[in-house]
C-alpha positions in Angstrom: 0.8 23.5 2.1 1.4 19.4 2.2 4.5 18.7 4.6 7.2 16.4 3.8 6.4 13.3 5.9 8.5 10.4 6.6 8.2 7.8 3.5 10.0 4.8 1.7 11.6 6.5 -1.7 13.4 9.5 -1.9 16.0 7.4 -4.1 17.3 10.9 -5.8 18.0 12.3 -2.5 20.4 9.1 -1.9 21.7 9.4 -5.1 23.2 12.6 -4.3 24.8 11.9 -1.0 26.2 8.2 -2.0 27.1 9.1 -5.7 26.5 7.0 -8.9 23.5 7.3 -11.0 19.9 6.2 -11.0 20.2 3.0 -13.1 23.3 2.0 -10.2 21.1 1.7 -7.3 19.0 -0.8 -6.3 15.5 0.7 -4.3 14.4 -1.5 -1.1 12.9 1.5 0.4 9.5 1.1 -0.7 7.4 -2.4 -0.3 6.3 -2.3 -4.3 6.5 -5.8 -6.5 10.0 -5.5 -8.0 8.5 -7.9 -11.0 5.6 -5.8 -11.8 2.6 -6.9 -14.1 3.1 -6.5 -18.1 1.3 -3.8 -19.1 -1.0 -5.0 -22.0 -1.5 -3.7 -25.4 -3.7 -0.8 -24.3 -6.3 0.5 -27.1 -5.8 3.9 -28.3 -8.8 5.2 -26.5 -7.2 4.4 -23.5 -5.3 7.4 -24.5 -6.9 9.7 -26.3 -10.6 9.7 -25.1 -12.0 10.8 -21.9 -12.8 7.2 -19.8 -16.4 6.3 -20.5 -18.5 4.6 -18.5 -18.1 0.7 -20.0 -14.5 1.1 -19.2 -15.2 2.2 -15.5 -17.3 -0.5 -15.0 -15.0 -3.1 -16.7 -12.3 -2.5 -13.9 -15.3 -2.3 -11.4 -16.7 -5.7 -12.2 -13.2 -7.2 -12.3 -12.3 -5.6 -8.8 -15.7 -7.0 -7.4 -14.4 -10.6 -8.5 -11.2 -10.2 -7.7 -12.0 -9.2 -4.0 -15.0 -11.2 -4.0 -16.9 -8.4 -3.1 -20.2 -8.8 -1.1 -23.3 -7.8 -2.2 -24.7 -4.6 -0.6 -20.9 -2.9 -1.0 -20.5 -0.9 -3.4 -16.7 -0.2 -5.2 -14.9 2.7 -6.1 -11.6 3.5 -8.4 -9.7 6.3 -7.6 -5.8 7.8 -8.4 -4.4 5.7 -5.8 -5.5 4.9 -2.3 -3.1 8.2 -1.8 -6.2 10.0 -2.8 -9.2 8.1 -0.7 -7.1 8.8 2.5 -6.8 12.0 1.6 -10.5 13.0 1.2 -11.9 10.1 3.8 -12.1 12.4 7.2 -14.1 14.5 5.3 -16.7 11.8 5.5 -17.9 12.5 9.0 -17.8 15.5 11.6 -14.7 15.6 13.3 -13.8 14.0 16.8 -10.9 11.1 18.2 -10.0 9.0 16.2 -8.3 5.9 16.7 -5.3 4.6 14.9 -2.9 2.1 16.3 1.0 3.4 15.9 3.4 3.0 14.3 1.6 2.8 10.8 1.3 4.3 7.7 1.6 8.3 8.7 -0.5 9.5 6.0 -3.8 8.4 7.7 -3.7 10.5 11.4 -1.6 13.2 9.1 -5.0 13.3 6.8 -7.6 13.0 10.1 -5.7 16.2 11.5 -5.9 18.4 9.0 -9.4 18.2 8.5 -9.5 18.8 12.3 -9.8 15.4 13.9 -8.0 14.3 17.3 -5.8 11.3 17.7 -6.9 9.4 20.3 -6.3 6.0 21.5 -9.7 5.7 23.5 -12.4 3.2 22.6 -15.1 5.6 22.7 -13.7 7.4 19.3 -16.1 7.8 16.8 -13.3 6.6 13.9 -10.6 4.3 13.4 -7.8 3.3 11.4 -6.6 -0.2 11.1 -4.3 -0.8 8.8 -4.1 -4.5 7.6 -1.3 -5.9 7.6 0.0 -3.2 9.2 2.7 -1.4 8.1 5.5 -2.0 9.0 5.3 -5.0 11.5 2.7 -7.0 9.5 0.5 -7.0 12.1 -3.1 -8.6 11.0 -6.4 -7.5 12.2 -9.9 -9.3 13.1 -13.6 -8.5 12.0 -13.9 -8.2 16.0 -11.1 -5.1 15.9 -13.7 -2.6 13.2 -15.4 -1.2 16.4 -16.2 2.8 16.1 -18.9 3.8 13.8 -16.7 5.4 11.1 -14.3 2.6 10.3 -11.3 2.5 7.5 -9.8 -1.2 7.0 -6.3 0.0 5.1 -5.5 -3.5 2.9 -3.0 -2.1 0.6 -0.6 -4.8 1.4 -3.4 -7.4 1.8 -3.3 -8.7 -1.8 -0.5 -11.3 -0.8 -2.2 -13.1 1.9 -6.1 -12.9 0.3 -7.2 -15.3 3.4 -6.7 -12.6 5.7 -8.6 -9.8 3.9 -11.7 -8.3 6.1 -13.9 -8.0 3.1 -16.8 -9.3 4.3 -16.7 -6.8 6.5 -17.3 -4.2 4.0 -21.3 -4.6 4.1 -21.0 -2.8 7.6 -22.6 0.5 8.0 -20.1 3.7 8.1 -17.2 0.8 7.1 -14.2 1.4 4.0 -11.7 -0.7 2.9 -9.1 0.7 1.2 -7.0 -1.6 -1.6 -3.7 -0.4 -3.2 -2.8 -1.2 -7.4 0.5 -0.4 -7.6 1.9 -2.5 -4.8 1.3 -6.0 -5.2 1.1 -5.4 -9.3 3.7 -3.3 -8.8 2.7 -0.8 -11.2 2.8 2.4 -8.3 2.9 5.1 -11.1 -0.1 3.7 -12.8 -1.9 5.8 -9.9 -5.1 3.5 -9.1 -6.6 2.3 -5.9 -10.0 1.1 -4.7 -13.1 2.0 -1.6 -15.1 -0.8 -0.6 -18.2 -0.6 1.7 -21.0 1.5 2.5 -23.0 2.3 -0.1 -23.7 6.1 1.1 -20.3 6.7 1.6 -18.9 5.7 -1.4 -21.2 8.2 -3.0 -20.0 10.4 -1.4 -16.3 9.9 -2.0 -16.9 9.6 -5.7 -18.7 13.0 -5.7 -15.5 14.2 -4.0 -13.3 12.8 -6.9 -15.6 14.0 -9.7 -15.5 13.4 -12.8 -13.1 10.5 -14.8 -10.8 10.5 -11.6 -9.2 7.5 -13.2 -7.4 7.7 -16.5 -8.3 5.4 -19.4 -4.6 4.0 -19.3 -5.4 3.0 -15.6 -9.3 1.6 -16.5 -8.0 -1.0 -18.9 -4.6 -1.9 -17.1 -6.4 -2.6 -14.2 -9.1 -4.4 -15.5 -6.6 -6.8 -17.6 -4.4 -7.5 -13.9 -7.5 -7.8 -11.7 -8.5 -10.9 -14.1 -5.1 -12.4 -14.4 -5.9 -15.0 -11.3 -3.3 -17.1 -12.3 -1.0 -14.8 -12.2 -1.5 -13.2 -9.3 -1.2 -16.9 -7.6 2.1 -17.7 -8.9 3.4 -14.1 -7.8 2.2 -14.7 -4.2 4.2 -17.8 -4.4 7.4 -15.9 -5.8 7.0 -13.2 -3.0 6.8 -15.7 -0.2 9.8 -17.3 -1.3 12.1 -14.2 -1.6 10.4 -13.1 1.7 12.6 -16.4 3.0 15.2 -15.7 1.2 15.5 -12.3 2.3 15.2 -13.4 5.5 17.7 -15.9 5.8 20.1 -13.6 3.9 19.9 -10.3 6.1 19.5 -12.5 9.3 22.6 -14.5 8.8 24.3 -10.8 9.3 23.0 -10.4 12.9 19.4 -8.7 12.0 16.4 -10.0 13.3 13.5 -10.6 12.2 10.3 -8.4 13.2 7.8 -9.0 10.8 6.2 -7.7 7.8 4.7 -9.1 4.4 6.0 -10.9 1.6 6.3 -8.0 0.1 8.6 -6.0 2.9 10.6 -7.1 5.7 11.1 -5.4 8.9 14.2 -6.1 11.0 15.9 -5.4 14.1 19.2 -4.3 13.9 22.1 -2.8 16.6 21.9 0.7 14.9 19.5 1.3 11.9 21.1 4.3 10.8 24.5 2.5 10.1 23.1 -0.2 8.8 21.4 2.2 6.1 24.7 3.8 5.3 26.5 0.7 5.1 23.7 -0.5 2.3 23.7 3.3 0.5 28.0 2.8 0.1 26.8 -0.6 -2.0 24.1 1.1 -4.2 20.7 -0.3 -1.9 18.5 1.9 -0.4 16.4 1.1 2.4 13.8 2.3 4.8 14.3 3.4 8.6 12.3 5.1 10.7 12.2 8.3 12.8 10.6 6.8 16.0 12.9 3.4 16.3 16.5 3.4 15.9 17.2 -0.1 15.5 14.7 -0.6 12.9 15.2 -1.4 9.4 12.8 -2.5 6.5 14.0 -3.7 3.4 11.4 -4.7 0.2 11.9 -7.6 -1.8 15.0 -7.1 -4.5 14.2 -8.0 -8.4 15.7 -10.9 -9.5 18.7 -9.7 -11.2 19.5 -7.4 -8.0 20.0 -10.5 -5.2 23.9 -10.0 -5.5 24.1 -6.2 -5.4 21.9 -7.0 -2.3 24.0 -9.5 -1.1 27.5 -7.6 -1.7 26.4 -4.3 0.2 25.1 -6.2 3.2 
């Protein structure tokens, strides 16, 4: 059975403690594009035929571009990076593996139950990096992919391209992991991406089987993963209401920590009243269990800067 573990969202569950309605509340919880991509006119087959094959390799050939992708790594879809990180220990016999905490909890929660250690040691056989890191935004180096198995988590790397680790991905026994629905901000589209070794995304994809990705998802996908010029001007709309966001929260005594342009992570005096004080104006926001005077807020939508605002 899955345990609950700790997560941005859970919007319904603040709903029923702070009262209104769903349409009231503003979400900050969550580090997800609050001006998300417009879906395109999708073809019928997109809904009504099993994906076939040209379709799959449309959204491949626009992810290799898009990521500049190196020859010699290969390039996998799958229902959300949810779903790689959920079959990727299975990849190699158990051992340590190394992740570097805080992060994003499903990775160690996935390595233990398919019977790995955590261990911080530089002698484990696997590691983690997730980069940026959530949630301090912490960036890694080529230098940093050091244990044999390695997993290089971008899901937020889509805003700052320069720091990807891509060409790293031609290394043997190396994945890198890339998120759809955060910087597109299409999350319930369901679609995320393994690039690297060739064996073992084979082996990942014979995990998945068969049309893993819906056709809705295939020609989305490939229509955003073209769009260049508008995934520039969004990286220069989330780097301004990054600052903005900063300047607003920090002008109430927070201070900044780090994060992307998509999220923000803040110190605060007490985290937990800061999150109350938010939920009473309608904003939900993300604290954690291991730091009590840390807060992260995503970026608001543009209509939703003065509910912000008010309930700060």
């Amino acid at each position: 059975m899955l345990s609950q573990r700790d997560h941005g969202g859970g919007l319904d569950a603040a709903v029923s403690k702070y009262g209104g309605v769903r349409s009231d509340w503003v979400d900050l919880s969550t580090g997800i594009n609050p001006v998300p991509y417009s879906v395109p006119t999708l073809s019928n087959d997109a809904w009504t035929a099993l994906p076939d094959q040209d379709m799959a390799n449309a959204l491949i050939d626009a992810a290799r571009r898009f990521w500049n992708v190196p020859q010699g790594a290969d390039v996998l879809a799958a229902p959300g990076a949810s779903a790689l990180i959920a079959q990727i220990p299975r990849l190699a016999q158990p051992g340590f593996v190394q992740i570097a905490a805080p992060t994003y909890n499903e990775h160690a929660a996935s390595f233990q139950a398919h019977g790995w250690s955590i261990s911080n040691t530089p002698t484990a056989t696997a590691q983690v990096l997730v980069h940026p890191n959530n949630p301090d935004g912490h960036v890694w180096n080529g230098s940093d992919i050091t244990a044999p198995f390695s997993i290089v988590d971008e899901s937020f790397c889509d805003v700052a391209p320069h720091h990807s680790l891509i060409n790293d991905a031609t290394r043997s026994g190396t994945l890198i992991l890339k998120s759809f629905g955060k910087f597109w901000g299409l999350a319930g589209l369901r679609l995320g991406f393994a690039v690297g070794d060739p064996d073992l995304i084979a082996r990942l994809k014979e995990m998945l089987g068969p049309w893993p990705v819906s056709g809705v998802a295939l020609e989305v996908g490939a229509a955003a993963l073209n769009d260049l010029d508008w995934a520039a001007q969004t990286r220069i709309r989330l780097a301004q209401d990054a600052e903005r966001l900063d300047a607003t929260v920090c002008n109430r005594g927070a201070t900044l920590l780090g994060g992307t342009s998509l999220f923000r992570l803040y110190q605060v005096d007490d985290a937990a009243q800061w999150q109350d004080k938010l939920a009473h104006g309608h904003v939900w926001s993300r604290i954690f269990p291991y730091a009590d005077n840390w807060i992260r807020l995503g970026l608001p939508a543009p209509n939703d800067w003065a509910q912000v605002e008010t309930a700060l």
